[in-house]
C-alpha positions in Angstrom: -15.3 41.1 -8.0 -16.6 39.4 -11.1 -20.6 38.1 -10.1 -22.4 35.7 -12.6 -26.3 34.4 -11.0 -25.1 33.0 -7.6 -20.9 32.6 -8.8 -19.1 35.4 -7.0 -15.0 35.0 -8.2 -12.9 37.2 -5.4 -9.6 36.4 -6.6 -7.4 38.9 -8.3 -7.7 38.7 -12.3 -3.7 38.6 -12.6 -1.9 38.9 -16.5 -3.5 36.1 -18.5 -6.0 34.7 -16.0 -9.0 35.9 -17.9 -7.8 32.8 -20.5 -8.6 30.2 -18.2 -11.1 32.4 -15.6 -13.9 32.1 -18.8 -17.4 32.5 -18.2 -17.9 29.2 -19.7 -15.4 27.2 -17.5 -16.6 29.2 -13.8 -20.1 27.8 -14.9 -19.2 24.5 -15.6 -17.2 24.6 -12.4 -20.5 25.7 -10.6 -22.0 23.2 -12.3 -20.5 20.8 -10.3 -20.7 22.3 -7.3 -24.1 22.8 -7.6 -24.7 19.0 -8.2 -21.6 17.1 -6.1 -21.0 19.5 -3.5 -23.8 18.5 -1.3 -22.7 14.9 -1.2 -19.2 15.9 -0.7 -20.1 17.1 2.5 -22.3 14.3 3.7 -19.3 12.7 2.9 -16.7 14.6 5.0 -19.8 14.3 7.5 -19.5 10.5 7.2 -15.4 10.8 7.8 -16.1 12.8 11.1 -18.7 9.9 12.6 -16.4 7.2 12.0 -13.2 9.2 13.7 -15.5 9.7 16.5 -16.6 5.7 16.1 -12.8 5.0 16.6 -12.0 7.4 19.2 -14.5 5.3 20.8 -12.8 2.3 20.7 -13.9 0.9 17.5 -11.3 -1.1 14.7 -11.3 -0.6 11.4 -11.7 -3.8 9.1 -13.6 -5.0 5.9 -16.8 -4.3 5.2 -19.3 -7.0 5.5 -21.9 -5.6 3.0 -19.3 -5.5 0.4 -18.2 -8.8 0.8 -20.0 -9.7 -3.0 -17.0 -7.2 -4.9 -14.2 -8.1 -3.1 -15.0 -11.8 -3.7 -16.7 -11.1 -7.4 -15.4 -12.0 -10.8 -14.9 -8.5 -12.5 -12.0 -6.3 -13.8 -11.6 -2.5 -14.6 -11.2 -1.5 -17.9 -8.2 -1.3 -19.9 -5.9 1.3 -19.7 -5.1 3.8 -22.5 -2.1 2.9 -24.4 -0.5 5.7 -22.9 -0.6 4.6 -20.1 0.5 0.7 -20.6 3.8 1.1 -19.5 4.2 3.4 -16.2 7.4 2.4 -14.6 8.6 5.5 -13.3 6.3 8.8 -12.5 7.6 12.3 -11.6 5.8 14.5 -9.8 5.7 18.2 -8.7 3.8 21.5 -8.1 2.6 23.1 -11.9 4.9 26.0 -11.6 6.2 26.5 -15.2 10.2 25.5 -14.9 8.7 22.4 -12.5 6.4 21.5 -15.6 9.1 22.0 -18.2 11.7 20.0 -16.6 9.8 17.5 -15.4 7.7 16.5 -19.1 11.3 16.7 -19.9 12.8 14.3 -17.5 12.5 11.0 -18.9 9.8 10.1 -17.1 7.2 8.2 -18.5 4.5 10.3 -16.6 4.2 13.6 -15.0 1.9 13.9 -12.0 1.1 18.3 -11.6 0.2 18.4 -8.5 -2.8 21.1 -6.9 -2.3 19.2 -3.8 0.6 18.2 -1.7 3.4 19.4 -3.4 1.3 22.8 -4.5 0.8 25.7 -1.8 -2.6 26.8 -2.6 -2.2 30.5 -3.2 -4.4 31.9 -5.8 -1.6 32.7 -8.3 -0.5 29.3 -8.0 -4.1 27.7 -8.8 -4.3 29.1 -11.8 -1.1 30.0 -13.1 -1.1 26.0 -12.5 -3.9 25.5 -15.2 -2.3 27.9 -17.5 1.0 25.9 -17.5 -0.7 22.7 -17.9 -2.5 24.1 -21.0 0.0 25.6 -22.6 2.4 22.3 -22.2 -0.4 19.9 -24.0 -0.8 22.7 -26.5 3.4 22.2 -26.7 3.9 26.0 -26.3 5.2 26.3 -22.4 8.5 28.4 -22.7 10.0 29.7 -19.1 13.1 32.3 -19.0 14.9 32.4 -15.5 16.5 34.6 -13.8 20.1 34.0 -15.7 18.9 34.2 -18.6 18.3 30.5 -18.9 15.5 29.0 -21.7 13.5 26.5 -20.7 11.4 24.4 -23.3 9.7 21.5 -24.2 11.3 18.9 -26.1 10.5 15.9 -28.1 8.0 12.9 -26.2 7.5 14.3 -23.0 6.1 12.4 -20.2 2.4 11.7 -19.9 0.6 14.1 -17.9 -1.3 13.2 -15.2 -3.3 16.0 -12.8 -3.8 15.7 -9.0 -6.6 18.2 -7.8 -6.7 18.9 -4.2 -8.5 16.5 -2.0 -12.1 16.2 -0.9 -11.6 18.4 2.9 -10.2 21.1 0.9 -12.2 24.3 -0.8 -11.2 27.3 -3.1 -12.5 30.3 -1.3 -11.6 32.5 -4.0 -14.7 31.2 -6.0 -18.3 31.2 -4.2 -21.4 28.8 -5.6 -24.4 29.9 -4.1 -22.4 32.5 -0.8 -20.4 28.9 -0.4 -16.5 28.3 -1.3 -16.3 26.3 -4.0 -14.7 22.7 -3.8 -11.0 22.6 -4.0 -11.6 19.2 -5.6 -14.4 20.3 -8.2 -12.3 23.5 -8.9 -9.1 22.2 -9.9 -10.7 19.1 -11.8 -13.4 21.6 -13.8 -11.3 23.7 -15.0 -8.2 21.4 -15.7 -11.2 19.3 -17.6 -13.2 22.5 -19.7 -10.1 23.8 -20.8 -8.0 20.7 -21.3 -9.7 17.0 -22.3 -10.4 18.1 -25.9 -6.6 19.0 -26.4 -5.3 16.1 -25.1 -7.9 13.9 -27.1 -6.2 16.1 -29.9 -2.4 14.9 -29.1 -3.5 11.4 -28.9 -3.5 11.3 -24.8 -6.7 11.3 -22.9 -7.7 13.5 -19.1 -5.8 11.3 -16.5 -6.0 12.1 -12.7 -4.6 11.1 -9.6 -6.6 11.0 -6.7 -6.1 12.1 -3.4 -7.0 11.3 0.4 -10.2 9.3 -0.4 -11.2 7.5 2.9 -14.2 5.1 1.5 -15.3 3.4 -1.9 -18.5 6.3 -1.5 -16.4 8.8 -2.1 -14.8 7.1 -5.1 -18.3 6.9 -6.9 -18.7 10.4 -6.1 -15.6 11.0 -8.2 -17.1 8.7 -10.8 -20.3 10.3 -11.2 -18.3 13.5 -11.5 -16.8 11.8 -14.5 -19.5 10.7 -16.3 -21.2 14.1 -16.0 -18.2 16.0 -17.3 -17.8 13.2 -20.3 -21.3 13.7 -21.1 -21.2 17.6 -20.6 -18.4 17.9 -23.0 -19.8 15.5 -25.2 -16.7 13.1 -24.7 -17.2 9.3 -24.6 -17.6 7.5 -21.0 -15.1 6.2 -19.9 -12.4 8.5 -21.7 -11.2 9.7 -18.1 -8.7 7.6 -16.2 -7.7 8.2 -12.8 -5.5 6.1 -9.9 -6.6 6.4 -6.6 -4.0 6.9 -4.1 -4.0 4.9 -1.0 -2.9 7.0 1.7 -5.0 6.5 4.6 -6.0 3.7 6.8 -9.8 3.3 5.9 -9.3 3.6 2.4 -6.8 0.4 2.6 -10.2 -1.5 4.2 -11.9 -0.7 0.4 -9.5 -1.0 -2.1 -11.3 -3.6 -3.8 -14.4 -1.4 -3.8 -12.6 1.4 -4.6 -11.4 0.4 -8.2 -15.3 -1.2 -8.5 -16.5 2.2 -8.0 -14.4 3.3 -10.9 -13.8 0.2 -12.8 -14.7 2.4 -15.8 -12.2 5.1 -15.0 -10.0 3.4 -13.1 -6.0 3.4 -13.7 -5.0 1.6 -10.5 -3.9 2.4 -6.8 -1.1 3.9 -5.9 1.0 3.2 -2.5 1.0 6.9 -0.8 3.4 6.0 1.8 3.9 9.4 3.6 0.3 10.0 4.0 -0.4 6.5 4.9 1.8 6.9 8.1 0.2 10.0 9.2 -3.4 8.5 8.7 -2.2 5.8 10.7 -1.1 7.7 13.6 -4.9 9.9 13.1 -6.9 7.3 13.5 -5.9 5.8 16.7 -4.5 8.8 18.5 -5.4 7.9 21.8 -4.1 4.6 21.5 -0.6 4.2 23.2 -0.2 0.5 21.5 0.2 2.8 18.6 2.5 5.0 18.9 5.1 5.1 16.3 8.7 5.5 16.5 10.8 8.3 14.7 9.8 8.4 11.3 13.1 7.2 9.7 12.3 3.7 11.6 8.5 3.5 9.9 10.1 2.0 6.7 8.2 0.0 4.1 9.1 -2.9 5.4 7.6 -2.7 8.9 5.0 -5.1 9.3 1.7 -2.8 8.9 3.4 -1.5 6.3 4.4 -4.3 4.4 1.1 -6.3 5.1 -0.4 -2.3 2.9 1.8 -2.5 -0.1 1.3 -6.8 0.0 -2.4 -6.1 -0.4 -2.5 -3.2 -3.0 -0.6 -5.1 -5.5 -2.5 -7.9 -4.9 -6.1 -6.7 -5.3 -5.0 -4.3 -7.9 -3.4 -7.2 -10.7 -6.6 -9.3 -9.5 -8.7 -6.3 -11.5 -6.7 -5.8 -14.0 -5.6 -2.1 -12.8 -1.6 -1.2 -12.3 0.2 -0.7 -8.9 2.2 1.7 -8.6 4.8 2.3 -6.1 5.8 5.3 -3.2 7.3 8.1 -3.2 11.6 8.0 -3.4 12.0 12.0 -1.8 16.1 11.9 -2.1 17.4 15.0 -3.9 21.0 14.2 -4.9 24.2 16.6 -4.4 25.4 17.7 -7.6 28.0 19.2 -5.5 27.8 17.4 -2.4 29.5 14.6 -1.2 29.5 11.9 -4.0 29.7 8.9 -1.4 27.0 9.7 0.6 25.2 10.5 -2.8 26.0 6.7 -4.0 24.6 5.5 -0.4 21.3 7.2 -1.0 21.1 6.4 -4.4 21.5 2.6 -3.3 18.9 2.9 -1.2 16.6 4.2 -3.5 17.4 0.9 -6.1 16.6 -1.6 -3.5 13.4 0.4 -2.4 12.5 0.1 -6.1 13.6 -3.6 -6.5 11.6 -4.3 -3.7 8.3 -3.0 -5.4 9.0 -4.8 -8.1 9.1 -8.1 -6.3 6.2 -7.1 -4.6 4.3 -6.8 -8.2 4.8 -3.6 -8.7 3.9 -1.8 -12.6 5.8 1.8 -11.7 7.0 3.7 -9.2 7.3 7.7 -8.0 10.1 10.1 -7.8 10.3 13.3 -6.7 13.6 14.5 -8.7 14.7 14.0 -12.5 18.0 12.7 -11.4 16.3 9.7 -9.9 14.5 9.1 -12.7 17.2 6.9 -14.7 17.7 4.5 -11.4 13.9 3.8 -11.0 13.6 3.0 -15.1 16.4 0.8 -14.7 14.9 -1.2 -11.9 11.4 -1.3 -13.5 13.4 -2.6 -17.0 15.4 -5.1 -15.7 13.0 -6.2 -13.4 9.7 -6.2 -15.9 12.3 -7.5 -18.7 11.2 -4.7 -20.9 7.6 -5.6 -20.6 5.6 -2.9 -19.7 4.2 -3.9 -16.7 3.0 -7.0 -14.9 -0.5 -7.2 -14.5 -0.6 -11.0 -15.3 1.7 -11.7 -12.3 -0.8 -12.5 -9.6 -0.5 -12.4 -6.0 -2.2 -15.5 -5.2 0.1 -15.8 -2.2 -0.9 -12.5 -0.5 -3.9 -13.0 2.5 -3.9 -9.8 4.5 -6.1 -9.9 7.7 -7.2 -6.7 9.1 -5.0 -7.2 12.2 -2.4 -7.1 10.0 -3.1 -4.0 8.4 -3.3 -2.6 11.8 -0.4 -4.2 13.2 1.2 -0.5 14.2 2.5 -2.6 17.7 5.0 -4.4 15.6 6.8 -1.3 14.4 10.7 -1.8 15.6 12.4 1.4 16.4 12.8 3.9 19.1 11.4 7.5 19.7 14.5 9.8 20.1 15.4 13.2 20.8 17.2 13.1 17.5 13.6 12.0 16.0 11.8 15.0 17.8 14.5 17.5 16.7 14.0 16.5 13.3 10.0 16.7 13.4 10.0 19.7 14.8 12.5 21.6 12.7 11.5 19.8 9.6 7.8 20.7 10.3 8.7 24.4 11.0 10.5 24.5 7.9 8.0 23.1 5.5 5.4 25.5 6.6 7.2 28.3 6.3 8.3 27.5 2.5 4.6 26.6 2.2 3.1 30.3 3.4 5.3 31.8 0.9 4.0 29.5 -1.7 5.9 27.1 -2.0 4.2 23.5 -1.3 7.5 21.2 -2.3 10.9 22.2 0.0 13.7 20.3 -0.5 14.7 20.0 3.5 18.0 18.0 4.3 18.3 16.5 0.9 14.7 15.4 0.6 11.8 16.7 -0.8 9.3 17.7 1.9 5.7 18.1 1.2 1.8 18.6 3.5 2.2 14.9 3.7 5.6 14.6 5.1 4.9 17.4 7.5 1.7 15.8 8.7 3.8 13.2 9.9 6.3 15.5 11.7 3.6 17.3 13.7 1.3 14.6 14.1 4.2 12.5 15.7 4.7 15.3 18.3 1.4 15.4 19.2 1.1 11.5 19.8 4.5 11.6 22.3 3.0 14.2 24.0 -0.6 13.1 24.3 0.9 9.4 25.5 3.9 11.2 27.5 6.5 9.2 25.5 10.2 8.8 27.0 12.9 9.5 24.9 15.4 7.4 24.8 17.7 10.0 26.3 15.2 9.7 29.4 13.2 13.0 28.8 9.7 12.6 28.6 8.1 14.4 25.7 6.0 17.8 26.9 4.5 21.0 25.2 7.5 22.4 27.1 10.6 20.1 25.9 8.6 20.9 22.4 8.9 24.5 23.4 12.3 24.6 23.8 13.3 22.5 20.8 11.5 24.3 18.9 14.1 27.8 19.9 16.5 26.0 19.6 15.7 24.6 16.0 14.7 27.4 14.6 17.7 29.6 16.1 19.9 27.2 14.2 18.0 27.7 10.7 18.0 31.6 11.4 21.6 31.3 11.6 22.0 29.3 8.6 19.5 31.2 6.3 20.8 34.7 7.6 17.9 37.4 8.6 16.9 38.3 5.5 15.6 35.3 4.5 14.3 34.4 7.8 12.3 37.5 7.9 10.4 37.0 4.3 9.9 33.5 5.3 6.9 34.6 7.7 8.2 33.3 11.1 5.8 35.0 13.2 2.6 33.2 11.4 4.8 30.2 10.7 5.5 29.3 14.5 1.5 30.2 14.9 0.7 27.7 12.7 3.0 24.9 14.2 2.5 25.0 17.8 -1.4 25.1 16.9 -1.4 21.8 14.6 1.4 20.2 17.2 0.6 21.6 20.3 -3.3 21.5 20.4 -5.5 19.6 23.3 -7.2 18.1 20.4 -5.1 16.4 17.0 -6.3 18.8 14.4 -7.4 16.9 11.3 -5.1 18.7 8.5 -3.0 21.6 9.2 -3.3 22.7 6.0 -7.2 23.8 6.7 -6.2 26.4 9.4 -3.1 27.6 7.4 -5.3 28.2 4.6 -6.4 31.3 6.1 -2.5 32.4 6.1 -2.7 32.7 2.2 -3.6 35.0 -0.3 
């Protein structure tokens, strides 16, 4: 253990660590600690007493002492020309083959991701920041198993960094006895070690940002920002971050949101899958709004259309991009071409339909999607970069629309519970052996998607939902699935396999987050203590 005044670093110092695990940068990270950390937990504080607030019966809707921004004459700043033209982002952990291939996939930006798609092991934090560096500094090389080089080649994709959210800590790092922020530490050091060479390469420090449930915590992020500029002696405003829009509150503030960060602001993005699981959070004792499988909560349901309406609305009325959700398909390269073709043609229209919506770019999870979303962006923008001077003058989203979960067509089947609870087992099993992206029947799986599978189960139980088969959903039919589910991936994976996939701690972890009297707030807080 490595001890510096009140910074205690427990994590193993691995081959090469020590170049990003400086002195210099674990300061700067206490740094912020020291001075954000406190308001981060008011914050989280703040989340807390308005769950409780809705548990009680209260609805969410627009804030009446903010009334002044969302109806005020003001615009976020421009974005780098880097980042003009956005139509189609890639995104994935910051392993280094994930990082190689996806800078190389065409994209025009690259989102590493320390949050969703990342299993926070302590290797994979920093072994993250080490990849990162050593892509801007353009000498990232990776040599698999077969032999196989791997290297960067001409104009890669823009990177863009997404450190974990708020609710989430490092314990490997303590400030003052305390775990560090998950947030602070991936931002600090990707920041200390990084913003000067990208300023260097003609790029800039651009973030994504996750899970923010309120416009407060935005200005926390931007005062974060301004500190670090002016630590590192970097002009203001030289950061540029998007704010995802993945839960319910946040779509209440989005106009306050970019305010907060109208320096630093690069626009919203649609976060689908977390969106849906937020949804299901905030009301869970609500039986008006219990969902239907998740294949039936499309983009196009109501609540969810009346979301993606207003987010490209308010973000071309400030002047920030919109950009698009999350197409998960993996294609077959050796599967069935029709059914690839199918998929694929869903994926065009989900992407033509962003673009009528006013859409600037959109997210994939694999390179070979990559060419279909560019197409649909070109052809749609006619080459233009994006379309921030198309206004949505048309769009007027009321707050009962937003909450509008009632209208969602579908039905709740045992199909749908099969495939929440074998699809939830699964991802947390690749996740406790560090994996945080699993591609599970031919889409990429992530915390988000799971959220949704186990959240769902806990909803049809707490409301005693029916099947449509005429079984009524129980801890026990759960129970049983669940053998039966995971008998069939044993068989398929063989016991090998099975065995180093932790399946003792993984069914732990899944009948506590689906199965609990109470709905657990993120699964990934008590499977943190699973990891090393």
């Amino acid at each position: 253990m490595t001890t510096h005044a009140r910074l205690e670093l427990n994590g193993p110092m691995e081959a090469r660590f020590d170049e990003i695990l400086t002195p210099d940068a674990l300061e700067f990270v206490a740094e912020l600690e020291r001075r954000f950390g406190p308001r981060r937990r008011e914050l989280l504080e703040a989340r807390a007493a308005r769950r409780a607030r809705l548990r009680a019966g209260e609805l969410l809707d627009f804030l009446p002492d903010t009334r002044e921004i969302r109806e005020g004459d003001w615009a976020v700043a421009p974005a780098p020309p880097d980042m003009q033209r956005r139509w189609v982002e890639i995104t994935g952990p910051t392993d280094r083959k994930m990082t190689i291939n996806a800078l190389n996939s065409g994209a025009d930006g690259f989102m590493a991701d320390f949050e969703d798609a990342n299993a926070p092991t302590w290797h994979n934090m920093v072994d993250g920041h080490r990849n990162l560096r050593d892509a801007i500094d353009g000498t990232i090389t990776y040599r698999d198993s077969d032999g196989r080089s791997y290297k960067l080649e001409e104009n890669p994709a823009t990177l863009l960094v997404r450190p974990r959210g708020w609710h989430l800590v490092e314990r490997h790092l303590l400030v003052d006895s305390e775990p560090v922020s998950g947030s602070l530490f991936d931002f600090g050091l990707y920041f200390f070690h990084c913003a000067r060479r990208l300023l260097l390469s003609g790029s800039g420090p651009y973030f994504y940002l996750p899970k923010m449930e309120s416009h407060l915590e935005a200005r926390l992020w931007n005062d974060v920002f301004a500190f670090a500029e002016e630590c590192l002696g970097i002009a203001r405003g030289t950061i540029k971050a998007t704010v995802l829009i993945e839960t319910l509150p946040a779509a209440f503030e989005m106009d306050e949101i970019l305010y907060e960060l109208r320096e630093h602001s690069a626009g919203l993005n649609a976060g689908r899958w977390d969106y849906i699981f937020s949804s299901i959070k905030c009301f869970p004792d609500r039986p008006e709004m219990v969902l239907p499988d998740r294949v039936d909560v499309t983009m196009t349901v109501p609540f969810m259309r009346a979301y993606t309406e207003l987010l490209a609305a308010t973000c071309h009325r400030r002047g920030a991009h919109a950009m698009g959700g999350m197409a998960a398909l993996i294609p077959s390269r050796k599967g069935d071409q029709e059914a690839n073709e199918k998929a694929l043609e869903g994926v065009r229209k989900d992407k033509e339909r962003e673009v009528s919506q006013g859409y600037d770019g959109t997210w994939v999870a694999h390179p070979d999607l990559v060419p279909v979303a560019r197409e649909v962006f070109e052809t749609g923008l006619d080459g233009r970069p994006n379309q921030l001077d198309r206004q949505r003058d048309d769009v007027h989203v009321t707050a009962g629309e937003l909450l509008d979960l009632a209208a969602t067509p579908g039905h709740i089947t045992e199909k749908g519970l099969r495939t929440d609870v074998n699809v939830g087992f699964q991802y947390i099993s690749f996740w406790l052996t560090g994996r945080g992206a699993a591609a599970i029947n031919s889409l990429m799986e992530d915390a988000a998607t799971a959220e949704i599978s186990r959240s769902q189960i806990w909803q049809w139980i707490r409301h005693g939902v029916q099947l449509q088969e005429g079984p009524t959903v129980t801890r026990e039919l759960v129970r049983q699935i669940l053998d039966e589910e995971t008998s069939k991936i044993r068989e398929a994976v063989g016991d090998e396999i099975w065995q180093a996939g932790r399946p003792k701690e993984t069914r732990e972890i899944f009948e506590g987050v689906a199965l609990s009297e109470e709905l657990i707030e993120f699964l990934t807080i008590p499977a943190y203590r699973y990891l090393d």
